[in-house]
N, C-alpha and C positions, 0 to 999 in steps of 0.2 A: 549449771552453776559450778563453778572452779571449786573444788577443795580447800580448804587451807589447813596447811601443817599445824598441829599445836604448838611447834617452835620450829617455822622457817630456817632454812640453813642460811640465807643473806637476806640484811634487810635493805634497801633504795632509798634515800630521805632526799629527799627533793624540795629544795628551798625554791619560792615562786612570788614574785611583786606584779602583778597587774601586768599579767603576759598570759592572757589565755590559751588562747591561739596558738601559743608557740609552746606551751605549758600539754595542750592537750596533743599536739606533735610529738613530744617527750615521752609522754605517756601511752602515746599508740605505739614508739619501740618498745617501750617495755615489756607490754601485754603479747606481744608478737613474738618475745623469746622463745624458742625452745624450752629453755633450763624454769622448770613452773617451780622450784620449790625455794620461794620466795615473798617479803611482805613489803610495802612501799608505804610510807608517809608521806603526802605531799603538808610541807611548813608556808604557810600563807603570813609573809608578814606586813600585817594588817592592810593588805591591799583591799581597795574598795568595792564593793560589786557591781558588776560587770564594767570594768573597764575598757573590754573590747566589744559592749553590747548584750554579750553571751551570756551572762547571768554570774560571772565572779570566779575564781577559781574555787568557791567552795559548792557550787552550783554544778561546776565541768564532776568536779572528783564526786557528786553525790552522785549525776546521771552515768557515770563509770563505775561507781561499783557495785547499783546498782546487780550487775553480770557480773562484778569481778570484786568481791570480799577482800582482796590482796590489796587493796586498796584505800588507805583509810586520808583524813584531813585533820590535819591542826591550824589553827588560827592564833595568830602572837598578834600585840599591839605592833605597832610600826615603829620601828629603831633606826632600820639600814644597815640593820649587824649580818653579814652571812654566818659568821660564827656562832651567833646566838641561835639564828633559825637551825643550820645546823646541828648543831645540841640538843636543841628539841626535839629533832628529828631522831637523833642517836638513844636518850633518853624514853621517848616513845614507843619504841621497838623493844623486841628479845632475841633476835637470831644473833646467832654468836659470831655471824662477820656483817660487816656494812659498809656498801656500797656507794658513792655518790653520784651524781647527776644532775647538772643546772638546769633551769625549765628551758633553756631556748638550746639544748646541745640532744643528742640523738645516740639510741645504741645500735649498734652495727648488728645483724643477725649472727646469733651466735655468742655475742663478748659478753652475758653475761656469763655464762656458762666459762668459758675461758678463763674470767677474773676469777673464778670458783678454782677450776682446776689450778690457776697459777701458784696461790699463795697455799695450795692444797700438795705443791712440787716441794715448799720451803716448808718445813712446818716449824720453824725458828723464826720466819718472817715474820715484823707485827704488822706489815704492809705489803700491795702488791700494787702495781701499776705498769700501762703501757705506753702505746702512743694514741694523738690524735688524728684527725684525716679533719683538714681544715674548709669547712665550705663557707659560701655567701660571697662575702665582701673578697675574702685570698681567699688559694687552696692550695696544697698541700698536705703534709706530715711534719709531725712536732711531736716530742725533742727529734732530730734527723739524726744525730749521733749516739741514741738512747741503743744500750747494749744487753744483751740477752744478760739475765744471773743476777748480781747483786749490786746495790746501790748503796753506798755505806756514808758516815756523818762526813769522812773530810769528801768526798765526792758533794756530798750538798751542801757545804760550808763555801763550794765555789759559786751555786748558783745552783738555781731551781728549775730541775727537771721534769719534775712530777705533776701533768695534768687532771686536775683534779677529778672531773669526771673520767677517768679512768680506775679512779685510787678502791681498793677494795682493802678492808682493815679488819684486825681482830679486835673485839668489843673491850675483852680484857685488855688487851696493851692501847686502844684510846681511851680507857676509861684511869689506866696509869699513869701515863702520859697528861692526862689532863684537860683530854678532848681540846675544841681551836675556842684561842683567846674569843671576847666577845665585845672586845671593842671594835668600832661602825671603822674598820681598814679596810683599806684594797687590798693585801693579802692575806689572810688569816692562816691560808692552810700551809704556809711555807713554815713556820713558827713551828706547827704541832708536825708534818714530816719531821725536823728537826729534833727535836723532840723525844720522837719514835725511833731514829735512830740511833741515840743513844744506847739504846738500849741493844737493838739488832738492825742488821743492815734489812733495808728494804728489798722484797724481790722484784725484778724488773723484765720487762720484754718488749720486744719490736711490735707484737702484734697492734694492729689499730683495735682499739677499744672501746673508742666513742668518738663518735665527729662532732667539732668544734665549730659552733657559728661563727663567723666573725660579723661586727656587724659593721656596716656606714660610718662615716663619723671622723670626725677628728678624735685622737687617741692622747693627745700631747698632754692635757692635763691630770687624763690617769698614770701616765705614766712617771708624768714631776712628783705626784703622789706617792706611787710606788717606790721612786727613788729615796723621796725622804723616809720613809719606813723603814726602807731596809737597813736604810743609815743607821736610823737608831734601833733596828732588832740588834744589828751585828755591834755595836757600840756595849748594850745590854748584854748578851749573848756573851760577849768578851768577857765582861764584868761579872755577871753571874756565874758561869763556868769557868773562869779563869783561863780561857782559850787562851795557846799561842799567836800574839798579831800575826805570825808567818801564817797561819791556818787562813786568816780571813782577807789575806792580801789581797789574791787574787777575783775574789767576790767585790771587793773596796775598789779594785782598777775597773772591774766591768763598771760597778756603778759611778764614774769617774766621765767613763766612755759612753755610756747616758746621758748624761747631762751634758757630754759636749754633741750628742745629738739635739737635744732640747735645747741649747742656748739658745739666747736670741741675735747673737750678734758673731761676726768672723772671728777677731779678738777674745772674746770667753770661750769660743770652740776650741781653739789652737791650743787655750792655756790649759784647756782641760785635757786637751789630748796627749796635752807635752807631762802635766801630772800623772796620766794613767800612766806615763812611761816609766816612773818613779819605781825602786824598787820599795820602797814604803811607801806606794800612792794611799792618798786618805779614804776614800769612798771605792766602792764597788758589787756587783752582781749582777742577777738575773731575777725575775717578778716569777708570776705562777702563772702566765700566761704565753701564748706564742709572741712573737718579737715580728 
């Protein structure tokens, strides 16, 4: 039987919707770490049981911790919020840094220990992140021009770098910060990075830190999604902080250059791409996902 710390030094919250299978994949990197001194929540929101046969995600995480204590389950009604399950996840726990991880993405041997030493390099950081190694559907690395050191608010005010399951945080600067909004968005965790670096620039590094599923599928409609959000984060965002429009220009052209990928037609491409050219174009940036 594992040990457990009376206060783990990182905690893992693991949001999960009716993905066992790939939930219990998630969960065999974990347990596989090196770095033991650590606690995990998996946040079930309200997914049914067993979806995939198996007996439910709260079934998978009983017959797991059974051997492994580091292990525990929370059950939410079902929203569709990541930021709510998230929360609860953060909430849940007491190690004084915490870690994220989606149920269908994987840790690399080694990274968690890594995301430990990273933000353990900065001790001003109230974040740490890397990169991903993207499998399934593409592969790759993401961000590809992500740079060793620091990551500061006008660097994220262009676009969003920061792979979530990489992100490794101190409790107190998310719990200042305001932990991630909890309304049912396609990005939540770009808002609360934001946020965090107000306060201090984020620490960053090349290393891969978690791989990234991609999966099947047509992407077009998350992404009109994600376009209009960002619209109005960065609209808000102006407004409430009083940012200079210079700061969020070039964020307003990427998502500009979006949407003339998304159009449906030759005609609204062009116009869009002729906008991004604007030195005050209206819209732009980057989502919290690979492109």
């Amino acid at each position: 039987m594992v040990e457990v710390s009376p206060v783990p030094r990182v905690a893992l919250v693991v949001p999960t919707y009716e993905r066992e299978a790939l939930l219990a994949e998630a969960l065999a990197s974990l347990v596989s770490q090196p770095f033991g001194d650590w606690e995990c929540v998996v946040v079930d929101d309200g997914g049914t049981e067993g979806s995939d046969g198996a007996g439910g995600a709260a079934a998978l995480v009983a017959r797991l911790s059974r051997g492994e204590p580091r292990l525990r389950y929370v059950r939410l009604s079902h929203t569709g919020s990541h930021g709510r399950a998230r929360n609860a996840g953060i909430r849940a726990t007491t190690a004084p840094l915490v870690a994220f991880l989606d149920d269908d993405d994987l840790l690399p041997a080694g990274a968690l220990e890594e995301r430990v030493a990273l933000i353990d390099r900065f001790p001003d950081a109230p974040a740490a992140f890397g990169r991903v190694e993207l499998f399934g559907e593409r592969t790759g690395t993401w961000p590809s021009d992500l740079a060793e050191g620091r990551v500061d608010l006008l660097r994220l005010l262009r676009g969003n770098p920061v792979p979530l399951s990489t992100v490794v945080a101190r409790r107190e600067a998310l719990e200042t910060a305001g932990l991630f909004p909890e309304e049912p968005v396609a990005t939540p965790d770009y808002e609360l990075w934001l946020r965090l670096a107000r306060g201090a620039p984020l620490a960053s590094t090349r290393a891969v830190l978690a791989r990234y599923r991609v999966h099947p599928g047509n992407m077009s409609r998350r992404k009109a999604l994600e376009v209009e959000e960002l619209t109005r984060l960065y609209d808000r965002l102006q407004s409430e902080w009083g940012l200079d429009p210079s700061l969020l220009a070039p964020a307003r052209r990427g998502l500009l250059r979006q949407r003339a990928r998304l159009a449906p037609s030759a005609r609204e491409r062009l116009l869009l791409r002729l906008r991004s050219l604007l030195p005050r174009a209206g819209h732009g940036g980057a989502g919290s996902r690979p492109r």
